[in-house]
N, C-alpha and C positions, 0 to 999 in steps of 0.2 A: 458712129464716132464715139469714140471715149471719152467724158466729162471726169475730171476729177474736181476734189471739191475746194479748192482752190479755184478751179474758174467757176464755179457756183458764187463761190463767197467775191469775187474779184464784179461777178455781173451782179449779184444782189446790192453790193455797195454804189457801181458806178448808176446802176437808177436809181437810188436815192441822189448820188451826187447831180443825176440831167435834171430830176427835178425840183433843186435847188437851184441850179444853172437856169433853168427856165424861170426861174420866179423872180429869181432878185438879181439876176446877171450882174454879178459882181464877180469879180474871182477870188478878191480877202474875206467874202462872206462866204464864198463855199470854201474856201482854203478853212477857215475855222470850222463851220460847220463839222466838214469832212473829221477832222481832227476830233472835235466832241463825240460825231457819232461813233468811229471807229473806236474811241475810249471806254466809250459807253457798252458797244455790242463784245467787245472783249473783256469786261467787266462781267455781264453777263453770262460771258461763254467760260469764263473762268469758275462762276457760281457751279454751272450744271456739271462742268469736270470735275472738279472738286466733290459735289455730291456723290456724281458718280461714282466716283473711287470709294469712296466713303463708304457704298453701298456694295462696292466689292470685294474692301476688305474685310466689313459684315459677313456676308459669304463666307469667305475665307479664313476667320480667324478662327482661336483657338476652344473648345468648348466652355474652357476655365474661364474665358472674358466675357462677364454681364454685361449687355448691353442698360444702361440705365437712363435713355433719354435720349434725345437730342439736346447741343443746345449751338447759339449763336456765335457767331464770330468773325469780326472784322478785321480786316487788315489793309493798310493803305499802301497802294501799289506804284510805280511809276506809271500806271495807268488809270488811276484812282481806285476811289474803295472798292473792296470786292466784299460783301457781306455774303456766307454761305452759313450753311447747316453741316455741323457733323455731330455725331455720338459721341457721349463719354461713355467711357465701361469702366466696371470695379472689378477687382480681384481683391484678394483676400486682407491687402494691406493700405493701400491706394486707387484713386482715379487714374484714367490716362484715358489721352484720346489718341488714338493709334492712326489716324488720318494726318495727326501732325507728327507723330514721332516717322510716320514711313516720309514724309515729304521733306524732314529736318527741319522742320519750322516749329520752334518752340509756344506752346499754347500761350504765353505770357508777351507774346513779340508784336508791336502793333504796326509794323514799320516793314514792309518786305528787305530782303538783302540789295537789291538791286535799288531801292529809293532811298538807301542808307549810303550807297557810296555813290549816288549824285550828290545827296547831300553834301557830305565829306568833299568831293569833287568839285563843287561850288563852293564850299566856303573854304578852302584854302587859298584862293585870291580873291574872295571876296568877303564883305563883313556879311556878320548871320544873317543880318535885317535881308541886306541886299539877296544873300542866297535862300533865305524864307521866302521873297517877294518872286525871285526867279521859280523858284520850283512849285511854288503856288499856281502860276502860273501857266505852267505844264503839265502840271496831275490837274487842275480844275478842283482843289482842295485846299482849304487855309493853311498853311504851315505857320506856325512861330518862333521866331530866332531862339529862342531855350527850345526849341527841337532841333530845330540843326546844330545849337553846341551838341545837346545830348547823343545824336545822332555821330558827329565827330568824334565824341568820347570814345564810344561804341566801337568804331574804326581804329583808334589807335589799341584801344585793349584788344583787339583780335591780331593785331600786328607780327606777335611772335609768331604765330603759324605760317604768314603770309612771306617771310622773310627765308621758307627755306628754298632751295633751287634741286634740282633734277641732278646734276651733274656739279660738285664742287670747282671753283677756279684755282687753277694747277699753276704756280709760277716757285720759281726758286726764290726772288725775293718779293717783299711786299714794302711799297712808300703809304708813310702813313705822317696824316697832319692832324695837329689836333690843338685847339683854341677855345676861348672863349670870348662872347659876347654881353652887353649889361642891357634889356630891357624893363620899361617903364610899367610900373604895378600899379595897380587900382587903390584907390583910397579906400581905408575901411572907414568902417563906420564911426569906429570910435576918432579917424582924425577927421572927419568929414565934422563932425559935433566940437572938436578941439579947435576947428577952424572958423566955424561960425563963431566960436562966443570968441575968439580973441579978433575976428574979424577980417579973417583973410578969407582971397576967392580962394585960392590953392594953396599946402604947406609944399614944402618939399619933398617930392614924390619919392619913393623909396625904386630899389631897383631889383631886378630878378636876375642870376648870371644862367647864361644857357652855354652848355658845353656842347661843343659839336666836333666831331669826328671823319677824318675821311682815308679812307682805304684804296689805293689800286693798285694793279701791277706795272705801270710803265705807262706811257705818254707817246702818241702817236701822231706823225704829221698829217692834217688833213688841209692845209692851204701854206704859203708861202708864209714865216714866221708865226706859224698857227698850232700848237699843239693839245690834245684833250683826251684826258685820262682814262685809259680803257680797265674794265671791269670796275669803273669805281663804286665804292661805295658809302653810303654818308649814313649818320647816327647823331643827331642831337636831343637832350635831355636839360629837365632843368633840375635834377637829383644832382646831390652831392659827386666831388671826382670821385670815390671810390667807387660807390655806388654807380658810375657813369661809365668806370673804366671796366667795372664786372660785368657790365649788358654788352658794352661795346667788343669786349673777348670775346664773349658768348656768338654774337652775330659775327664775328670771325671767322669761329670754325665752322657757324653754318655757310658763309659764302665761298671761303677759299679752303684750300688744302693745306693746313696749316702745318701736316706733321710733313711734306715735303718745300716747306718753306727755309732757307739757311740765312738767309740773310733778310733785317728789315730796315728801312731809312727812317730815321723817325724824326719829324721837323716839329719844334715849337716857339714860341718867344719867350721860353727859360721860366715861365711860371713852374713852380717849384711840383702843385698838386698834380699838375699835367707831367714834369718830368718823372714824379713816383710809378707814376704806369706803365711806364719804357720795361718794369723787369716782365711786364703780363703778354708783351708780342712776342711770335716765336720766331726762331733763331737768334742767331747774333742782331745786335741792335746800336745800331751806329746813331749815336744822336747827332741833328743838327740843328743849329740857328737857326731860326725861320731868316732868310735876308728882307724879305719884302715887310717883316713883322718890324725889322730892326728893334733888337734886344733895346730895353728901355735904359741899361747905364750908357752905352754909346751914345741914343740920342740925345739922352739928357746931357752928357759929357761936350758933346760935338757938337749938337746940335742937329733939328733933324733934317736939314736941308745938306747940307755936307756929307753926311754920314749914306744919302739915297745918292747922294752924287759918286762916294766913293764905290759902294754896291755896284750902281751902274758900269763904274770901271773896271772892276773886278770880272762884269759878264765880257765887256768888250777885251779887254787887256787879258784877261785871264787871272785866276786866283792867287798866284803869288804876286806877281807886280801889283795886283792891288791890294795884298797885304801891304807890301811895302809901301806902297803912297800910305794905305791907313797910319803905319806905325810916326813915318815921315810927319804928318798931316800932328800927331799928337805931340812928336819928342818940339816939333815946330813950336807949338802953344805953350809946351811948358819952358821952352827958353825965352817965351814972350813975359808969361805969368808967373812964371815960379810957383804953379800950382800943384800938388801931390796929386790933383786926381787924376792924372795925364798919364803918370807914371802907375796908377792904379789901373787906368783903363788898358796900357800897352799889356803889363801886365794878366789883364783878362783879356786880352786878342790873345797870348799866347797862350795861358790854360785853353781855351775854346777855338784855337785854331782849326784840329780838326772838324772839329763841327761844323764850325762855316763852313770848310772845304765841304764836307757832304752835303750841304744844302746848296751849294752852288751846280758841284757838278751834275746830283740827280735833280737839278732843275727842282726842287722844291720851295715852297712858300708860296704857295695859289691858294691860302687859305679864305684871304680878305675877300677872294671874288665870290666863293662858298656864302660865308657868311651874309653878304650881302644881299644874293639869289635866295636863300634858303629861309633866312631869319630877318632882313634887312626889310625887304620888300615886302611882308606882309605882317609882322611883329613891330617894327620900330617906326610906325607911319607918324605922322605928326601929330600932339592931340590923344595919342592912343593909348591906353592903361591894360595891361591884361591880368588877370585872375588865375582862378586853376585851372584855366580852357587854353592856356600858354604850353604846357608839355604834352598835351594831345596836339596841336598846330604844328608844334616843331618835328614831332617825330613824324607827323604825316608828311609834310614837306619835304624832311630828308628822307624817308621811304621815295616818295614820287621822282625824287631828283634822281635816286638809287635807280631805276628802271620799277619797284614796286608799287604799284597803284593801289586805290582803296578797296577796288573791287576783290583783290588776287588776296587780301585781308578777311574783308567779309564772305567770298564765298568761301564756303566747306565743304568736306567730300561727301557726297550723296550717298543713301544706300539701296539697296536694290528693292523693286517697289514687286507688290504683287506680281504671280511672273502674267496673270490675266492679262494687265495694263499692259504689261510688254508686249508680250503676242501679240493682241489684236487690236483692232480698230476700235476706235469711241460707238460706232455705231455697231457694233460686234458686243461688247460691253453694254451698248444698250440692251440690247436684245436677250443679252444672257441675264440682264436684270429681270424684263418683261417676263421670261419666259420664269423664273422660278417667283414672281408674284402669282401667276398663273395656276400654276402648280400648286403654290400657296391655299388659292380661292378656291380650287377643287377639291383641297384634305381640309375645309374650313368649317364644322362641324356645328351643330345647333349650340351644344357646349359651348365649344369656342366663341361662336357669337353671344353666349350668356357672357360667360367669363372675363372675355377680354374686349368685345367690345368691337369699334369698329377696325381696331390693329389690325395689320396682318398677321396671319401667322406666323412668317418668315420674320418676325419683327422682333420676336422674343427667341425665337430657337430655332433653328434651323442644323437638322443633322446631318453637318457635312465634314467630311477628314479635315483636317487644318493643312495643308498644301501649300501657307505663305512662302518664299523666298526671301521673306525680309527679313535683312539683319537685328535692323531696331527691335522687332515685333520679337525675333528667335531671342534675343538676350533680358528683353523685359519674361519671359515665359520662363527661361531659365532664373531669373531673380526670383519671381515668383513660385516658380515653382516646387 
């Protein structure tokens, strides 16, 4: 019968598991158990892999790389720590240790990529505390909320790469809504000390505007008076609008097809820094009134209970007869009041009629529910102040809304590892170690026991072609070389 090691490893576990079962017949103490140990023996099994490799890309490397040591190295896993052993080597200019350049794991990184986007992953709905106390949790390791903001940092700067897609989204037009929001800042120091000596708990907290952006091509029915934006995609920042509307282009032409783009619908609430960006969409670009935003002279003019009343008409009725009530509803007031601004406001229905028209017909102004989902719900909680850990949160959350998660951020593309490790098995790999210590201990000379001691030979020099496949390894050789 054939065992593979999989069922070794699956019956080595379940008898430690019966004779935990036997002892304390609980099920939450072997449910835990189980979990520590399997933590534990994969931490383990992760050390010896790791050497391994290490010991075969030794083997394999180049003659020009000194080996100069070993030395230590920790990294904390979704599975806890792993401490293993690898070599540094020198060449002629710098160190490197080539065990982390083949694996993409920078020597400087204490955090694997996978325990970097649970982090990120927990604390965008929840505070750091709570996502440090969770993920401590589950690795069996302290975390501190100043590592999970850091950790979240970390995720939103890797973000550009994670934003590009396979295939561009192809539409002739594109609706595009774009707003801003005002979130609560943290006190600095200097008013935190202003407020003590003149004796207040709190001054008046100052505010941060975050701009957010959303992208789709069209709106699709998925239930009865139910519609939701297909290919969308969302971009907030709390950078100046220029500087908001340059990134947010940018990730344009990486999602959609922007050079067969002819037409774009563009909705706002008439803020002036958001309408300068209308020339940066491509194709023609129809502005419109956000309705749901209701431009702030109307409400202020009408009032804003009348004015969501008239909109409403305008869906029901249709958008000329509820122009006409609007204008009705005005020329009405001003033979009440005799006030100019009636005849100001008819006046701007009619500069901006078409605009309304385009926000009504392409059904846009769904910005406030965005806002809400995106920045509302984890930014503007009660009680809450944010810092510079505010435009890392935003832009994670409109990635994740976008279909981007933190993980498609943090991983990177791998490169190809010794072609050894490929071929064959860990126990194949052993053995091709075993067998040139071996080797070693036979060419091991009186000399060499003066010399060098109890090293192996294989330890300092071993003369074998350089055979790597790795990209990492072939471009640092060409640098150096």
């Amino acid at each position: 019968m054939n065992i593979n090691r999989e069922d070794v490893i699956v019956s080595a576990l379940s008898s430690l598991l019966l004779e935990n079962i036997v002892e304390c017949e609980d099920f939450n103490n072997v449910e835990k158990f189980g979990v520590e140990k399997t933590s534990e023996l994969l931490c383990r099994a992760f050390k010896c892999a790791l050497e391994a490799m290490d010991e075969v890309i030794f083997q394999e490397k180049d003659l020009r790389f000194k080996s100069k040591g070993f030395e230590v190295r920790s990294v904390l896993t979704s599975a806890g720590l792993i401490t293993y052993k690898r070599r540094r080597y020198k060449s002629e200019s710098e160190a490197v240790y080539l065990l982390d350049e083949a694996l993409g794991l920078p020597h400087h990184l204490k955090v694997s990529p996978q325990l970097s986007c649970l982090a990120a992953t927990f604390a965008l709905d929840a505070s750091y505390q709570a996502a440090a106390d969770a993920l401590s949790y589950y690795i069996g390791t302290t975390l501190s909320r100043s590592s999970v903001k850091r950790l979240l940092k970390q995720n939103a700067c890797l973000l550009e790469g994670g934003n590009t897609q396979e295939s561009k989204v192809s539409s002739p037009s594109l609706n595009i809504e774009a707003d801003g929001c005002y979130v609560y800042q943290q006190r600095t120091k200097a008013q935190k000390r202003a407020d003590k000596l003149g004796g207040k708990k709190r001054s008046r907290r100052a505010s941060k505007e975050v701009a957010i952006f959303c992208a789709y091509s069209g709106k699709k029915n998925v239930g009865k008076n139910v519609k939701v934006r297909t290919h969308a995609t969302h971009f907030a920042t709390t950078k100046a609008a220029p500087d908001a509307w340059s990134e947010f282009s940018s990730l344009l032409s990486k999602r959609y097809d922007t050079d067969n783009v002819t037409h774009t619908n563009f909705a706002t609430d008439g803020d002036a820094k958001y309408l300068k960006g209308a020339k940066t969409l491509p194709g023609k670009v129809s502005v419109g009134y956000d309705l749901h935003h209701i431009p702030s002279k109307i409400a202020h003019t009408l009032g804003a209970d009348i004015a969501r009343e008239v909109f409403a008409t305008m869906k029901e009725l249709g958008f000329e007869d509820g122009f006409d009530i609007l204008e009705t509803y005005c020329e009405h007031f001003y033979e009440l009041e005799k006030d100019e601004k009636y005849l100001d406001l008819i006046e701007f229905f009619n500069t901006h009629k078409q605009s309304m028209k385009t926000a009504l017909v392409h059904n846009l102004g769904t910005m406030e529910g965005s806002i809400a989902h995106i920045i509302g719900s984890r930014c503007k909680r009660f009680g809450g102040g944010w810092g510079t850990g505010l435009d890392p949160m935003v832009r994670l959350r409109a990635a994740r809304a976008s279909g981007i998660r933190p993980v498609l951020a943090t991983r990177k593309s791998t490169t190809l590892l010794p072609e050894i490790v490929q071929s064959r098995t860990l126990l194949e790999v052993e053995n091709f170690i075993a067998d040139l210590e071996q080797r070693a201990k036979e060419n091991y000379t009186a000399y060499d026991r003066k010399k060098l001691g109890d090293k192996p030979l294989y330890y300092h020099q071993v003369q074998v072609p350089h055979k790597s496949s790795n990209e990492r390894c072939a471009s640092l050789l060409r640098k150096w070389g």
